[in-house]
N, C-alpha and C positions, 0 to 999 in steps of 0.2 A: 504494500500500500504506500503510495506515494507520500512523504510528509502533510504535505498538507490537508491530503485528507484525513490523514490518521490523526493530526491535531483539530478538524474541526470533530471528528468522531469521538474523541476524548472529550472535547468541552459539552456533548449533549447532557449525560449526567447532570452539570455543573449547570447547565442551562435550565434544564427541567426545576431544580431543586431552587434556584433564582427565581424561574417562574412562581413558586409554589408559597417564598415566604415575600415575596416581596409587592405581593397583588394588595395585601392591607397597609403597607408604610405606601405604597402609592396612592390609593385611598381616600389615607388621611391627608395627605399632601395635596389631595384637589385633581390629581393626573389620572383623567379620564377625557373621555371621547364620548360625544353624545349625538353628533350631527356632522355631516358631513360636510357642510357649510355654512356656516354663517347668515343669517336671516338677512343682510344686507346686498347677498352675492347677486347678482341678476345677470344672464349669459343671453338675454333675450337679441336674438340677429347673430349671434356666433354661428358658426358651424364648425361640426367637428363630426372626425370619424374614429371610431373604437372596435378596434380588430377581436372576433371572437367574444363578440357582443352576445352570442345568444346563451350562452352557461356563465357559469363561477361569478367568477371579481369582472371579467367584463360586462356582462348581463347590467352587475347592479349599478360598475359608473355609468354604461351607458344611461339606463333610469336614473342618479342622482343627478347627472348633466342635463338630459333632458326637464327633468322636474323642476331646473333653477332657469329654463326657458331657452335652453337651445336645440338649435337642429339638430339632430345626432343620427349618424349616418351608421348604421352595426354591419359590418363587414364581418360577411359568415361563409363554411364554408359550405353550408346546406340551407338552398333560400328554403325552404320547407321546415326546417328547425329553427331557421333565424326569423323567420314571419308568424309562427308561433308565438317564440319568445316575445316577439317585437308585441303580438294583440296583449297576451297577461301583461305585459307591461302599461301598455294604453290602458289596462281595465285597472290597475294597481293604481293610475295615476288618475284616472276618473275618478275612482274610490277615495285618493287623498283630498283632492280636491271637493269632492262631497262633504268632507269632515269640517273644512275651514269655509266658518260664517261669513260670507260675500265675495269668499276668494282675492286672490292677487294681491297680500298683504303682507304676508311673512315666505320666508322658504318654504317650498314643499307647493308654494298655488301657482306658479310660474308655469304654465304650461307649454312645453314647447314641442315637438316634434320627433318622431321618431321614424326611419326607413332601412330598409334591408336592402341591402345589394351583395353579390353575390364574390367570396373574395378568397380561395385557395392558396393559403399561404405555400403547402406543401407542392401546387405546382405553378413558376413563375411564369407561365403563358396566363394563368388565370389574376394573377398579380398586376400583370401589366393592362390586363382587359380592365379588372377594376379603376385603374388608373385613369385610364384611358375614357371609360364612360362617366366615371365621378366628375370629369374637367369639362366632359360635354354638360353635363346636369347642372354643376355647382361651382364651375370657373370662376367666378370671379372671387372667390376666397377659401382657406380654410382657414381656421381659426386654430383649432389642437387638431392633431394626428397623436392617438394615446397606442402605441406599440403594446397591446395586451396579450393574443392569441398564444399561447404556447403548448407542449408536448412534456410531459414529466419523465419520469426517469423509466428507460422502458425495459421490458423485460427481455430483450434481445434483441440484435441489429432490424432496422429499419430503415427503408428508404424513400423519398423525394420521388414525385413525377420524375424529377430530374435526375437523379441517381446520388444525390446527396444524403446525409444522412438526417434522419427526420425530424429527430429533436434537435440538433442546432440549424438544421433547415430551414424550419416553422420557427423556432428562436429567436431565430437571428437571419437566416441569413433572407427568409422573405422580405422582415421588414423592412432590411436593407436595401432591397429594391423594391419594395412597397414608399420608401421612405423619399428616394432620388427618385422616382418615378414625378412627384408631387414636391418634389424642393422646388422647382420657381416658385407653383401657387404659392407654399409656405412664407417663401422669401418677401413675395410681395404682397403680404396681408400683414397690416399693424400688427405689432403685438403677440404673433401667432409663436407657437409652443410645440413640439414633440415631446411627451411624456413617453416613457421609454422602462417595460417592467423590468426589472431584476429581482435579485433575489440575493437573501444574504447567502447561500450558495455561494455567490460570485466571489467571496472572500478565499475559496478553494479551487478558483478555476486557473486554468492556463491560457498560456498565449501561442501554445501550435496550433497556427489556424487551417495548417493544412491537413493535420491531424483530426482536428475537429470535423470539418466541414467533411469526413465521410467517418467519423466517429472513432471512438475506441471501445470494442468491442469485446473486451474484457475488463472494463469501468467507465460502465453505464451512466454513473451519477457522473464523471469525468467531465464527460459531452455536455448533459445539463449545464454542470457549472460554469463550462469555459463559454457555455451558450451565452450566460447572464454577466458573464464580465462583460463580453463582448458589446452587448447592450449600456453598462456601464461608459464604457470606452466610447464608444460610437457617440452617445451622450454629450460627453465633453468634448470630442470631438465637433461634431455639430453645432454646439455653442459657440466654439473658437470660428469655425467655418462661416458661421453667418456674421460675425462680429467684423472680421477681416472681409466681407463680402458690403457693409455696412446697412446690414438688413437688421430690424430691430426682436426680430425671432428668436428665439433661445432653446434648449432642450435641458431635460432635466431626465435623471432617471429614478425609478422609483423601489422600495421594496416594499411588497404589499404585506408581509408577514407571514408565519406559517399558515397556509388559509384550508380548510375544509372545503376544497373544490373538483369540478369535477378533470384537475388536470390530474390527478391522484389514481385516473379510471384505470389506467395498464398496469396497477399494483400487481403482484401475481395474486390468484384466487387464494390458492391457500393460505396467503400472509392477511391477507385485508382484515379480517374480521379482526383479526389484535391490534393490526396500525388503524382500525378505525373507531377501537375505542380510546386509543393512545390521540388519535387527530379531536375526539370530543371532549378527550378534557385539556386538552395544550391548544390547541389550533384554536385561529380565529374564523368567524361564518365568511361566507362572503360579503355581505353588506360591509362587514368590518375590514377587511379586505381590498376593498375597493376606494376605503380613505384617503389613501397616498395618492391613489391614482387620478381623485375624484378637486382633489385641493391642488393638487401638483399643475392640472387642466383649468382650475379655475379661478385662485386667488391670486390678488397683483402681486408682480412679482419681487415688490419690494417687502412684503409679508412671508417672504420663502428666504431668510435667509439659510445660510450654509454653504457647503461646497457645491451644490447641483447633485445633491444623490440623499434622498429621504428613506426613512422607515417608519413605523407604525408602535415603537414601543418606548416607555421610560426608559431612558439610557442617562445616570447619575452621573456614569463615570465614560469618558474616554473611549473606550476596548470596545471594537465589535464585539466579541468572546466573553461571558453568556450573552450578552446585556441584548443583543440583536436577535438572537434565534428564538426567544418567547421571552415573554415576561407583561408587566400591565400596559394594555393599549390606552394610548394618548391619541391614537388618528392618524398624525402627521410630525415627525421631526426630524432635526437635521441629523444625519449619520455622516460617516466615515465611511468613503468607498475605499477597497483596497490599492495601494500603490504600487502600480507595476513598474520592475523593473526597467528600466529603460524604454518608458512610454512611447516615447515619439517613433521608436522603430517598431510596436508592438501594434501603436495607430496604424503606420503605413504597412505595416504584413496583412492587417486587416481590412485594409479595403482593397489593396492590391489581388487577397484571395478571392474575396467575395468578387469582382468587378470581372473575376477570371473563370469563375463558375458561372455567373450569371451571364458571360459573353459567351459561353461553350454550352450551355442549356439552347441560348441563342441561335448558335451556327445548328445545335443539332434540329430546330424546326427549320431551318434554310434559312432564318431572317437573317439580313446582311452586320455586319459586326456594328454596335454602337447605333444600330438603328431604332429609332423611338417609333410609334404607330402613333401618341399623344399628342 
């Protein structure tokens, strides 16, 4: 086992037992989470799109963004399960609204919009379709692009439309070209944002990104993590990009917390039943889940301080280690992303990889190299 996995696997212990005594000294302290936003936030005319909108932690920012009155576009990869998801939502939101005497007063009566379009992270011809019709529909802005869709730890090698492998595929490397497919619109809308999930994973991941991008096939969680740096990285990266480009957009990335979701589905059968009474007493719901993602998209961004990389828990001290992997949720605060080594070559191995799979997925449908359809 690699060091660093075997030091995040040491601290679970230490994690758990942190979780356990320290949920009533946060308590008393006032550090809790009640709301996902602020009764003042109003997104009313944004638009935004949330990959993998119809389950888990996207499902419910999709519906807290929408609630606080924006367009919100759920990029799925089943329109049949994302048009579902998308109606109980409209009827959850109906419902809230029924509750509040005259509407349109406080958070939660803002009602804004919801639509499905159809968006296969796992294969990039259906990435760049998305792209492609989103700029026909709703050209002239986006407001946040929240990179949530993801693949958990899976029980053995898988692959990509494209022959990549599927959890850093879906991960990472779609939204990366989910992501430039939609950098002008980004670039040239006020204010706009890429919120970007991670995971405190990302503290164990690596920087072989040629390794990654068709996996490691004898450590499974490997791939995951180095998925979620990657995400990290891309992050700051993108900030510096648009700054030096003198566009007023930013990215941030986020960690949602241990969440009870349904990216958890490829557990094997016979472990589930004990990791899933282990996920209901440590893990947070998805609603809770969805915090980071939900304030990371919504609140100005002089209300976010930190480095650009959030998490969901009281953290007293400094240390990712416990203080990140569980313990009492707050919503939204600033973390410590890990420092990689020698960043600036670990940025450019990463987009170099990605920009070389994504051009050879290309050549393999015949479309000509660097050609856009958008």
């Amino acid at each position: 086992m690699p060091l660093a996995d075997a030091v995040f696997a040491s601290m679970l212990p230490v994690a758990v037992l942190w979780s356990t005594v320290s949920r009533p000294a946060a308590w008393l302290c006032g550090k809790d989470a009640t709301s996902p936003l602020p009764p003042d936030v109003d997104l009313s005319g944004k638009v935004m799109i949330v990959t993998g909108a119809n389950t888990g932690i996207g499902n419910r920012t999709a519906f807290n963004l929408a609630k606080a009155g924006a367009k919100v576009i759920m990029a799925c990869r089943s329109l049949e399960r994302g048009e579902s998801a998308r109606q109980q939502l409209e009827e959850e939101m109906r419902e809230t609204l029924s509750k509040v005497e005259g509407g349109g007063g406080a958070f939660g009566t803002r009602q804004g919009t919801l639509e499905v379009m159809k968006c296969d992270l796992s294969e990039l011809e259906s990435v760049r379709t998305f792209a492609r019709e989103f700029k026909a529909k709703h050209g002239d802005r986006l407001d946040v692009l929240v990179n949530n869709a993801g693949v958990g730890i899976t029980d053995g090698p898988r692959v990509t439309a494209d022959g990549l492998d599927l959890v850093f595929g879906v991960n990472f490397v779609g939204h990366f070209c989910l992501t430039n497919e939609l950098l002008p619109l980004i670039q040239s809308t006020p204010g706009a944002r890429v919120v970007c999930l991670s995971s405190v994973m990302h503290h164990s991941g690596g920087t072989k990104w040629e390794s990654a991008v068709m996996g490691h096939p004898k450590r499974r969680g490997a791939t995951y993590a180095d998925s979620k740096l990657a995400m990290v990285i891309f992050a700051k990266e993108l900030k510096k990009r648009f700054a030096v480009a003198g566009s007023s957009a930013t990215a941030v990335a986020v960690n949602p917390g241990a969440v009870r979701s349904d990216i958890w589905r490829n557990v094997p059968k016979l472990v589930m039943p004990v990791f899933d009474l282990f996920m209901r007493f440590l893990f947070l719901t998805s609603e809770q889940g969805s915090y980071t993602s939900v304030r990371a998209a919504a609140l100005p961004l002089e209300t976010l301080s930190g480095s650009g990389y959030y998490q969901p828990y009281w953290m007293p001290f400094k240390r990712p280690f416990p203080f990140e992997v569980f313990g009492p949720f707050v919503g939204c605060a600033p973390g410590r992303p890990k420092l990689v080594k020698d960043e600036p070559a670990a940025t450019s191995a990463l987009w170099t990889t990605c920009e070389r799979v994504i051009e050879a997925a290309r050549a393999a449908r015949g479309d000509a190299p660097g050609a856009s359809r958008g």
